[in-house]
N, C-alpha and C positions, 0 to 999 in steps of 0.2 A: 027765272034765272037759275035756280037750284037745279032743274030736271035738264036745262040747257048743261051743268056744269057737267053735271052726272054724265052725261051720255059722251061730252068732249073725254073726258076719263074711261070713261070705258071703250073710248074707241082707239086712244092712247093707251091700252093694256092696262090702266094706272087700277089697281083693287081699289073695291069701293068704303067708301068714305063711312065711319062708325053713325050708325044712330043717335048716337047720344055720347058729347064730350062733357066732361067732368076739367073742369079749367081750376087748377088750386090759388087760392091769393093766402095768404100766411095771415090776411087782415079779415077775410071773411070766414075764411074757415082754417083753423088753426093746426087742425089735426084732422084731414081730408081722410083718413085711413076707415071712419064708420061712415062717411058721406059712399065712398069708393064699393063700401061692402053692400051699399043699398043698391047700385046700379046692377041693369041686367044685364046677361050674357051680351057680349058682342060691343059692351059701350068701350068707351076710353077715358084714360088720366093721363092730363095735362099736367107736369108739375113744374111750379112757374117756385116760388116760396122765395125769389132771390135775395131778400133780407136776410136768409141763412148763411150760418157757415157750412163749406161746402163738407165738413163730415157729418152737421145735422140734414143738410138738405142728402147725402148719401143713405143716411140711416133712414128717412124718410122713403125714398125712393126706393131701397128696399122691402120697406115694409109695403109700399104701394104695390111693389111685383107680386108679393105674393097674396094678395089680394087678387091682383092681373092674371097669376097663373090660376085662377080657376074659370078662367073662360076670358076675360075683359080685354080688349087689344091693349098692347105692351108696346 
């Protein structure tokens, strides 16, 4: 099913899909910002935390970019 998706997407132009998502829950991981610095080039951060308010969920999401700008899809 995965390599079936894959190939419908790429034949759709759609860029390919990250190796590895990083999904935030505010209840499992609190502070996703040293999880995010463990992954490797190329992964991704999902940031879900909607029990926030939305200037802590902005502060968060910032700090996630710049983790994200050193390679991580954004």
């Amino acid at each position: 099913m995965a390599a079936a998706a894959i190939k419908m997407n790429l034949a759709a132009g759609a860029p390919p899909l990250p190796p590895l998502v990083l999904v935030t829950d505010s209840r499992r991981i609190p502070d996703p910002v040293p999880a995010a610095r463990g992954l490797p080039r190329g992964a991704a951060v999902l940031l879900r935390h909607y029990d926030r308010s939305p200037d802590e969920r902005l502060a968060l999401a910032r700090r996630l970019r710049a983790v994200a700008d050193r390679g991580l899809v954004a």
